[in-house]
C-alpha atoms as a printed R data frame, in Angstrom:
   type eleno elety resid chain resno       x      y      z
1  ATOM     1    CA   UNK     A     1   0.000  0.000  0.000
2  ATOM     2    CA   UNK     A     2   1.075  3.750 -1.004
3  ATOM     3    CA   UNK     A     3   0.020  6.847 -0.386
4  ATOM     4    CA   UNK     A     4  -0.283  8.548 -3.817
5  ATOM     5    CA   UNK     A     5  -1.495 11.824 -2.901
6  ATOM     6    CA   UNK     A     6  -2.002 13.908 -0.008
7  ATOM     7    CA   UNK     A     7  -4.289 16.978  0.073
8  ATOM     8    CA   UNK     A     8  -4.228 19.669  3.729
9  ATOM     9    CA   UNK     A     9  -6.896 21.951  3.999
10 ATOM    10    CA   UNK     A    10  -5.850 24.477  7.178
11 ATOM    11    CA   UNK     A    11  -8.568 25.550  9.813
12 ATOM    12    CA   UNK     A    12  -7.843 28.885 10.747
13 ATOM    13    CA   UNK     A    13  -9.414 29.938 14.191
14 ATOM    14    CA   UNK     A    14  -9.921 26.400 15.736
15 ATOM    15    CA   UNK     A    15  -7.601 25.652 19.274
16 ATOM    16    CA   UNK     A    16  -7.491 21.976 18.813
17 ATOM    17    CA   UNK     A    17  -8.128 21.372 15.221
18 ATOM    18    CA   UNK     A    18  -5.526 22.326 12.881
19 ATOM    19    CA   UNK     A    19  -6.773 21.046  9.051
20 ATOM    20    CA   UNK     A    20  -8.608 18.503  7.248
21 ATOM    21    CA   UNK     A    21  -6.879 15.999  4.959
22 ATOM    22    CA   UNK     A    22  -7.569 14.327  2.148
23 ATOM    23    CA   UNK     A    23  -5.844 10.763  1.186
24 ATOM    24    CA   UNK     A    24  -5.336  8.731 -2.004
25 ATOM    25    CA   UNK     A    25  -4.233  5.294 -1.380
26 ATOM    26    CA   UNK     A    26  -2.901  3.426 -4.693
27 ATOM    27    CA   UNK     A    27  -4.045  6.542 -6.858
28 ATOM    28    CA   UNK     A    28  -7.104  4.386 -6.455
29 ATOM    29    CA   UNK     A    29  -8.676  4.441 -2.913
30 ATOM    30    CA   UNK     A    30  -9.484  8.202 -1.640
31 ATOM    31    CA   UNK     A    31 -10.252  8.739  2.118
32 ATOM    32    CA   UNK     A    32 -11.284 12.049  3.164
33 ATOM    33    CA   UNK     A    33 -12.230 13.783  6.336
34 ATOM    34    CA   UNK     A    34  -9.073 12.797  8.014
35 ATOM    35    CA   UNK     A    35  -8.223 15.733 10.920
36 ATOM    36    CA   UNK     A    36  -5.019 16.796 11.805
37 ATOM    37    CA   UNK     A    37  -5.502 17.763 15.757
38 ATOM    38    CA   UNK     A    38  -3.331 19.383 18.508
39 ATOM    39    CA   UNK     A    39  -3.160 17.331 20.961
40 ATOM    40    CA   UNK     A    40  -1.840 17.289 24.480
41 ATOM    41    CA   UNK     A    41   1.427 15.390 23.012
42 ATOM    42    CA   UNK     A    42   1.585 17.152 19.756
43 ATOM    43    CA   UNK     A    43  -0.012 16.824 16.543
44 ATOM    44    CA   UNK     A    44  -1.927 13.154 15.120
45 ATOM    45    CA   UNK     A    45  -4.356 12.705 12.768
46 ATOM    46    CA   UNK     A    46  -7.671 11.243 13.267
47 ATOM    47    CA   UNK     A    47  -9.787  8.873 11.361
48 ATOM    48    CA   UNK     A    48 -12.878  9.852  9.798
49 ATOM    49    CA   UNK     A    49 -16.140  9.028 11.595
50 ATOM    50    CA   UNK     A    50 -19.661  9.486 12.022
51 ATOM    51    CA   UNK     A    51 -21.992  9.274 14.558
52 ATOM    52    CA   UNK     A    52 -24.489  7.053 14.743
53 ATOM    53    CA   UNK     A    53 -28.045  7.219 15.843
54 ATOM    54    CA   UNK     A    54 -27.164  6.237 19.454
55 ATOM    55    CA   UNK     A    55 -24.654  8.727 19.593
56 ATOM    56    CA   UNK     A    56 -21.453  7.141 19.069
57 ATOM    57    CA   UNK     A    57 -18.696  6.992 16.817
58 ATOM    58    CA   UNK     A    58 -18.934  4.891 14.202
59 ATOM    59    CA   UNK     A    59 -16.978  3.689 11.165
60 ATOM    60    CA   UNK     A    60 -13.317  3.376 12.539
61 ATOM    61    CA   UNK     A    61 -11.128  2.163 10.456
62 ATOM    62    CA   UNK     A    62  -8.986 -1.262 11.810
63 ATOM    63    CA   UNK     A    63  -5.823 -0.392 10.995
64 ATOM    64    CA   UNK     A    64  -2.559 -1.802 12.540
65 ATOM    65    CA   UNK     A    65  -0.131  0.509 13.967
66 ATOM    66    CA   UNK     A    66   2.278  1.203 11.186
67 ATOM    67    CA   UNK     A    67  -0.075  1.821  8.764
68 ATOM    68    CA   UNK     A    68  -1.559  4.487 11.527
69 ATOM    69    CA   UNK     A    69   1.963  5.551 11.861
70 ATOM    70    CA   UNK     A    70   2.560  5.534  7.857
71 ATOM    71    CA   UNK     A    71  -0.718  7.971  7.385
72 ATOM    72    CA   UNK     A    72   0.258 10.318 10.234
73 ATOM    73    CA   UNK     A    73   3.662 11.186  9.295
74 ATOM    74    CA   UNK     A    74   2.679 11.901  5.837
75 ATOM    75    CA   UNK     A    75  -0.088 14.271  6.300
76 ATOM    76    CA   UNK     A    76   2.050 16.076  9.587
77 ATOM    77    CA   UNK     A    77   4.332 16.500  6.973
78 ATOM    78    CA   UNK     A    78   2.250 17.874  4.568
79 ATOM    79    CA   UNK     A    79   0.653 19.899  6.358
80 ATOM    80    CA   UNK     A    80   3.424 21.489  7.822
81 ATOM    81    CA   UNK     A    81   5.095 22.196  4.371
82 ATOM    82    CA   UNK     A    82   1.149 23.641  3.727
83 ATOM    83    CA   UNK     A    83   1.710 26.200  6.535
84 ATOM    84    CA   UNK     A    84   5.285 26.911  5.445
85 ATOM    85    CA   UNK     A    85   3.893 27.639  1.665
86 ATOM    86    CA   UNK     A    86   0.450 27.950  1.549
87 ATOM    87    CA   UNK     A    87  -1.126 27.186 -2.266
88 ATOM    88    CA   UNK     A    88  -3.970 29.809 -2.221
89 ATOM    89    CA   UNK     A    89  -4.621 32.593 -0.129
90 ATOM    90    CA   UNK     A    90  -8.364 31.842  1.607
91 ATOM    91    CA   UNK     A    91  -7.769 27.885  0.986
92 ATOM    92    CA   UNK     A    92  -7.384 27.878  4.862
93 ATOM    93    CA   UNK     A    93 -10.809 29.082  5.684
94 ATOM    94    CA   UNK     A    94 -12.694 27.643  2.893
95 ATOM    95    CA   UNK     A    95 -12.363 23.563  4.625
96 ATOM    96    CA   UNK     A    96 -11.579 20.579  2.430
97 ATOM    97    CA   UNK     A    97 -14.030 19.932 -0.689
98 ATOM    98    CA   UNK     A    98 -17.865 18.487 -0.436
């Protein structure tokens, strides 16, 4: 498995949340609402979810730990080089594509 493509979409006025991420796995397999968060031990990326009608989470993904680890470093990394050179002025208020 490879990470093709990685898309960053910076929240601007959020404390915790820092951007939204986009993922294409294979150039075949696209995964979006990933969130990059601040967390009490730095930055990590969470999975997308929904919740369901009882109120919880649903839809994690089961993925082993370096494939966690894999995902994470490349869309820190991303979106750090997104904050160093942003593409578009405004893309960091606008939130990732419906």
């Amino acid at each position: 498995m490879e990470i093709t493509e990685v898309r960053v979409f910076p929240v601007a006025n959020e404390e915790r949340l820092k951007a939204y991420a986009t993922i294409t796995v294979d150039n075949v397999f696209l995964i979006r609402d990933l969130r990059v968060i601040n967390g009490n031990s730095g930055l990590f990326v969470a999975m997308p979810s929904r919740k369901m009608k009882d109120g919880r989470s649903g839809h994690r993904p089961s993925l082993n730990s370096e494939t966690r680890q894999m995902i994470e470093k490349k869309v820190i990394a991303e979106y750090e080089r997104e904050l160093a050179n942003p593409t578009k002025k405004g893309d960091a208020e606008q939130g990732p594509p419906a």
